[in-house]
C-alpha positions as CSV (number, residue, x, y, z in Angstrom):
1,X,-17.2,17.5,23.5
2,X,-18.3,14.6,21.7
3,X,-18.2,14.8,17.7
4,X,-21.5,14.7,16.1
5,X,-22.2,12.2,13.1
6,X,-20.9,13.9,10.0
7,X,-23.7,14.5,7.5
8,X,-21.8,12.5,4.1
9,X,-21.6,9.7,6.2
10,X,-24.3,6.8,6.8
11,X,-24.7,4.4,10.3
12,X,-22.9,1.5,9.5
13,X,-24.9,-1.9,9.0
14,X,-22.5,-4.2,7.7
15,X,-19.1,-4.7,8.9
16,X,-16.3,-6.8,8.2
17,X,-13.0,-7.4,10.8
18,X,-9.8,-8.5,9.1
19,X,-7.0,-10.0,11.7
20,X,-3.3,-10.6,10.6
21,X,-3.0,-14.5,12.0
22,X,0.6,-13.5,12.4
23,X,-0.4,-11.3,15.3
24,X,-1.1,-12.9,18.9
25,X,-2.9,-10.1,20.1
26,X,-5.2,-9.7,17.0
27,X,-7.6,-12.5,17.6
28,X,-8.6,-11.1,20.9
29,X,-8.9,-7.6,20.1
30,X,-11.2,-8.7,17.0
31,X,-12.8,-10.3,19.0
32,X,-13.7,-7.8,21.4
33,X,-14.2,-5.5,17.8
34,X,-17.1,-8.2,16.7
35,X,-18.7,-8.9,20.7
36,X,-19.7,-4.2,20.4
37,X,-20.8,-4.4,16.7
38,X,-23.0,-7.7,17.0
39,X,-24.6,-6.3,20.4
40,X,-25.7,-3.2,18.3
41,X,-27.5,-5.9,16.1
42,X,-24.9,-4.8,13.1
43,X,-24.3,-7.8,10.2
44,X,-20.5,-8.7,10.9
45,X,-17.9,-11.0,8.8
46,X,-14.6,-11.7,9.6
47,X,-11.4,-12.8,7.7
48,X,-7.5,-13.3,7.9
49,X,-5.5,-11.1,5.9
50,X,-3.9,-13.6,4.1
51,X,-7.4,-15.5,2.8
52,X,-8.4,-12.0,1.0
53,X,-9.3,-14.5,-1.7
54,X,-13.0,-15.3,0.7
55,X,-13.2,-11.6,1.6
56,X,-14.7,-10.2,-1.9
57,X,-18.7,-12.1,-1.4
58,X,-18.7,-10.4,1.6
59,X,-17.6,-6.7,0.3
60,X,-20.9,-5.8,-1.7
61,X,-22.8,-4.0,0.9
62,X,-20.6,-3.9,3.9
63,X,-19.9,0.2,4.9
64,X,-16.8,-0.3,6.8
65,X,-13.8,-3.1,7.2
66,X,-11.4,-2.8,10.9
67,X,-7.9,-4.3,10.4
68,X,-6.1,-5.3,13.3
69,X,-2.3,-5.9,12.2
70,X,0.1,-4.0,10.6
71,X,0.4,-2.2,7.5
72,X,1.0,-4.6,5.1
73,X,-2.4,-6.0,6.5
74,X,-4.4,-2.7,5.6
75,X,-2.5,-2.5,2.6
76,X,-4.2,-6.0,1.7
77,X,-7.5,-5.0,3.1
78,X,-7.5,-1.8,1.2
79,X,-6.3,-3.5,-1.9
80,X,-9.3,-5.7,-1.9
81,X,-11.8,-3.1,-0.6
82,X,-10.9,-0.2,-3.1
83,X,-12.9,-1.7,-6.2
84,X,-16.1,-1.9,-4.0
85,X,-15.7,1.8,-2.1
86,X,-15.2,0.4,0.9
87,X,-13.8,2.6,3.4
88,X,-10.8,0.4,5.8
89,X,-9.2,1.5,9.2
90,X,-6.7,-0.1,11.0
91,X,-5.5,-0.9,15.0
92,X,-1.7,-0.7,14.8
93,X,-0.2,-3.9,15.7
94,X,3.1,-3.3,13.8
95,X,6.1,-0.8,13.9
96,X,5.4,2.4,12.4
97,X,2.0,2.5,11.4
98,X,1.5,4.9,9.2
99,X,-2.0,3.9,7.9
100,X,-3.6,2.8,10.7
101,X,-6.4,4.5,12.6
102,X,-6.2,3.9,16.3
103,X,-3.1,2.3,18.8
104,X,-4.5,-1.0,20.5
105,X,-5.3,1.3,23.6
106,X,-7.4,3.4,21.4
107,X,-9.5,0.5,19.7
108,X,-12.6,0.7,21.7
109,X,-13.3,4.3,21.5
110,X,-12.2,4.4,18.5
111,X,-14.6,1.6,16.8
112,X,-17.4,3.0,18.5
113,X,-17.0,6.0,17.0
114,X,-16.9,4.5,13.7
115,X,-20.1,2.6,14.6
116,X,-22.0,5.6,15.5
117,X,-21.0,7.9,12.6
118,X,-18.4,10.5,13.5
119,X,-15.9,9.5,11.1
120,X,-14.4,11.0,7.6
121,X,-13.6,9.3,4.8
122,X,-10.2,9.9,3.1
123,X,-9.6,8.6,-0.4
124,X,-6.7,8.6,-1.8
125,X,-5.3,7.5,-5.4
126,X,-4.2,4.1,-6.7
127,X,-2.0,2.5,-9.1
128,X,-2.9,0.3,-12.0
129,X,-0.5,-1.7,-13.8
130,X,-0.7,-3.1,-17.1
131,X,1.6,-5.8,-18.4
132,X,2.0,-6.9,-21.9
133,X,4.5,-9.5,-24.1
134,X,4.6,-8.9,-27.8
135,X,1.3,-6.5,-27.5
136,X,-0.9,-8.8,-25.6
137,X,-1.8,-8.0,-22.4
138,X,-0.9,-10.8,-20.0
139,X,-1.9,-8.9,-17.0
140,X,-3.0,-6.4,-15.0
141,X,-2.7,-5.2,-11.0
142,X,-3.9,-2.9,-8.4
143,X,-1.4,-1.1,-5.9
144,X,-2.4,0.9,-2.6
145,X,1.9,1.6,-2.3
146,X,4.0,1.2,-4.9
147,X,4.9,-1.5,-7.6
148,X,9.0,-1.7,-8.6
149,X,9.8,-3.3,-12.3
150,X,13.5,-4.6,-11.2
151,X,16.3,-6.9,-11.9
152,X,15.2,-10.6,-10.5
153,X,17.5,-13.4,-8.6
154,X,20.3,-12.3,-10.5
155,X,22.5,-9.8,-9.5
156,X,22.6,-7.8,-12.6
157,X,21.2,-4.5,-13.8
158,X,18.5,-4.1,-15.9
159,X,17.9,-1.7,-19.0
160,X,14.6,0.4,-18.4
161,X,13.4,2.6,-21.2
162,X,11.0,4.8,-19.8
163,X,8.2,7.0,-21.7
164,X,5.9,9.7,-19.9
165,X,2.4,10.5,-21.5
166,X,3.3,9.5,-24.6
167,X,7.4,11.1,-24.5
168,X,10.2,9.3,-24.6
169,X,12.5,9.8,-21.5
170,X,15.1,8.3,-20.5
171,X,16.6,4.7,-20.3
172,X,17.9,4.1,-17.0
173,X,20.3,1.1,-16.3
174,X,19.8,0.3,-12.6
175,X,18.4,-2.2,-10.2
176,X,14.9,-1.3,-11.0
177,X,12.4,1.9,-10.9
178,X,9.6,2.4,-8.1
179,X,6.5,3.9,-9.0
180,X,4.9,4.8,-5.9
181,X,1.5,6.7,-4.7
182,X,0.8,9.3,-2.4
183,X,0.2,6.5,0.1
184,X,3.4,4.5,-0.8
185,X,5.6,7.7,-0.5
186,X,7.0,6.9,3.0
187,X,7.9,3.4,2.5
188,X,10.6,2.2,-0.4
189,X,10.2,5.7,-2.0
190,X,11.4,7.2,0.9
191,X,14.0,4.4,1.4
192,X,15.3,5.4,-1.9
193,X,15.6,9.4,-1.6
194,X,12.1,10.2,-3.1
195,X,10.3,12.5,-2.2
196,X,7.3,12.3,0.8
197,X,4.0,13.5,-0.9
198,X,0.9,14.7,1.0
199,X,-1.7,11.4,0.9
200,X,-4.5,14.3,-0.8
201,X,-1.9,14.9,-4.1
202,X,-3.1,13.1,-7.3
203,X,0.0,12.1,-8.9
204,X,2.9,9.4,-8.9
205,X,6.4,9.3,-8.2
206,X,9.1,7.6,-10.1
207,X,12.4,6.8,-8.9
208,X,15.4,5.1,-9.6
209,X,16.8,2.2,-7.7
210,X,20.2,2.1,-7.3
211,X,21.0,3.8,-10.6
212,X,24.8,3.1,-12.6
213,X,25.6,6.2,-15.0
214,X,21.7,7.0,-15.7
215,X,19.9,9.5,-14.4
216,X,19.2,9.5,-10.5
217,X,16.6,12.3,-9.8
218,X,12.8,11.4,-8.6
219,X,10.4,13.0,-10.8
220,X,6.7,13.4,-9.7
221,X,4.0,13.1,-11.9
222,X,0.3,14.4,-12.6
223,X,-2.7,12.0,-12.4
224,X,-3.2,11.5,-15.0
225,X,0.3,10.8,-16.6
226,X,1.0,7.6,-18.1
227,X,4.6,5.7,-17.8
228,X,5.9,3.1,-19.8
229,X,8.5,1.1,-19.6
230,X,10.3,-1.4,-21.8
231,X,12.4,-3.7,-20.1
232,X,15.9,-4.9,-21.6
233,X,17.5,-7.7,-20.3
234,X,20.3,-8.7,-23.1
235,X,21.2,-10.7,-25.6
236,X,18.5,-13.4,-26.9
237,X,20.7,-16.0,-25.6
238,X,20.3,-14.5,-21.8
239,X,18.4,-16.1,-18.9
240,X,18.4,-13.3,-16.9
241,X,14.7,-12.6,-15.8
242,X,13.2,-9.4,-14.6
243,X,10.0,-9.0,-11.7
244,X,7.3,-6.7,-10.9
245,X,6.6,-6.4,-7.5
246,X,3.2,-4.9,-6.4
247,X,3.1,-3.9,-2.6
248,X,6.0,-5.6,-1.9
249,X,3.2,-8.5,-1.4
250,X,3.3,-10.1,-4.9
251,X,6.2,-10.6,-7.3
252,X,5.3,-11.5,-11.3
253,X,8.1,-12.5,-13.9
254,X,9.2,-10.0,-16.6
255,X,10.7,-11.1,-19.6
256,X,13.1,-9.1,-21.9
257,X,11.0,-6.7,-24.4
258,X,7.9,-7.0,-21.6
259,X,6.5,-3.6,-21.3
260,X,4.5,-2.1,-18.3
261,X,2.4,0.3,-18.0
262,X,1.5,2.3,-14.8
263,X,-1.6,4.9,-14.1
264,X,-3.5,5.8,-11.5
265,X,-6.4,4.1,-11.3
266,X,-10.2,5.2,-12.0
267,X,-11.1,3.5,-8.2
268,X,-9.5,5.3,-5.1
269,X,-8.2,3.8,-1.7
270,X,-10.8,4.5,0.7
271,X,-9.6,5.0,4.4
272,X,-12.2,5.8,7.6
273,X,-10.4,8.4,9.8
274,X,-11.9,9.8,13.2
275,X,-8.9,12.0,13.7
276,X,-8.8,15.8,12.1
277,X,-7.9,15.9,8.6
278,X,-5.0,17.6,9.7
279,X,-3.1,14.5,10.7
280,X,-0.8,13.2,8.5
281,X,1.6,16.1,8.8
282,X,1.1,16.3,12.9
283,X,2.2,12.8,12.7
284,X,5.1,12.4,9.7
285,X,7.8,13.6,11.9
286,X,6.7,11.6,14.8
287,X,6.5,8.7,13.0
288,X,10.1,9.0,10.9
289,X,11.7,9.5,14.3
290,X,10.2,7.6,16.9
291,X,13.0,5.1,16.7
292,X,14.7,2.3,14.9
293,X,12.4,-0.6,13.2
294,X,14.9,-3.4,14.9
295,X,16.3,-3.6,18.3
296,X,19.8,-3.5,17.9
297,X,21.6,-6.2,19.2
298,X,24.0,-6.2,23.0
299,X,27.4,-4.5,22.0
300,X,28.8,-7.4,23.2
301,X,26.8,-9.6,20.6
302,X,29.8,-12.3,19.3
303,X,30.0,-12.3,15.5
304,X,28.1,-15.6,14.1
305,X,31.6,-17.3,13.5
306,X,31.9,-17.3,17.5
């Protein structure tokens, strides 16, 4: 039975395709993706996911952005969309996927479903991060995952003293802490024994990386709970450096007595889905098990010194 248009969403007029050039089989599949929205007479950009700097012109106005690559691609795409409410799906052309919309086999079908109507749109929270040296703000950042404040080329721990809403906490010696999103949850939060949270949950986890003598536990947090954290590095005299990484995608230096801030943001994620809104637990299992994310190597395999 075919799904009729939902009634909160609108025919798109206005597309855009974003293609990971790091993917062979992207540029032919967007292409295909452009050939069925141009012959419907649609208006139709296209950019690479690494030239997101070009994509923003064309985001005023467009209803709906198709990724093709994997999902540090939609991650960018979202990322760039979120400020102007525009809804992103993906084709999976990576491991595990667990953002994207449709498996290459599915694309077709898939886009022409988003094309006529019969999709839902899912939105899901964001973090913002504030960054500030001796009470000046020097910057400021958007996360669709996560963002980790952490120890930098040098191997050595770094002093974290944390505040929620306003409340002292804790000071954590450790390699860093991950603040991570609903939609972040299953990538270096999981990695690091947090917790998976449903993508629907307003709130934030925090954990600690690699923790020595602090305290270890993940703690989630409301919306609209703020965290600080003040990062000591040492004695004046040290060089050591700390850095704030933001979707694993950028990396800024932080400087002893630097202090971050991190909230959810006022503008959500906004992701087209044309499967039941059931889905994310049907697939979670699926997902975390289908299989190892590299091929292991021949037993036979002789160790690099031959």
């Amino acid at each position: 039975m075919t799904q009729a248009r939902l009634p909160d969403v609108d025919l798109p007029q206005r597309v855009g395709i974003v293609r990971s050039p790091h993917r062979a089989e992207a540029g032919a599949l967007a292409e295909d993706a452009s050939v069925v929205a141009r012959a419907r007479g649609l208006d139709v950009w296209e950019a690479s996911s690494w030239d997101l700097s070009a994509v923003g012109p064309h985001l005023e106005g467009t209803d709906v952005v198709l990724c093709f690559g994997g999902d540090g691609t939609l991650i960018r795409a979202a990322r760039a969309a979120s400020p102007h409410g525009v809804p992103v799906a993906g084709v999976n052309l990576g491991r595990v996927g667990f953002l994207a919309e449709f498996a290459p086999e599915d694309m077709d079908a898939g886009w022409r479903a988003l094309l006529d109507g019969r999709y839902w749109v899912e939105e899901r929270v964001t973090l913002h991060i504030d960054h500030q040296r001796a009470g000046v703000r020097i910057g400021s950042h958007l996360a669709i995952n996560d963002a980790v404040v952490g120890r930098g080329p040098a191997n050595h721990i770094v002093r974290l003293h944390t505040w929620v809403g306003g409340q002292y906490l804790t000071s954590f010696a450790a390699d860093g802490l991950l603040i991570a999103t609903p939609t972040g949850s299953t990538g270096s939060n999981l990695a690091a024994g947090g917790p998976v949270l449903p993508p629907d949950m307003a709130a934030l986890v925090l954990t600690p990386v690699l923790p020595f003598v602090s305290f270890r536990n993940p703690l989630v947090f409301a919306a609209p709970t703020q965290i600080d954290v003040q990062v000591s590095l040492g004695s004046p005299q040290s060089d050591q450096e700390a850095a704030l990484s933001v979707d694993g995608q950028a990396s800024v230096t932080v400087r002893d007595g630097d202090r971050l801030t991190f909230r959810c943001d006022t503008m959500p994620a906004r992701f087209a889905r044309v499967r039941p809104r059931n889905y994310f637990h049907a697939s979670l299992v699926p997902k975390l098990q289908r299989g190892t994310l590299l091929t292991p190597l021949p037993a036979d395999t002789p160790s690099p010194e031959g």
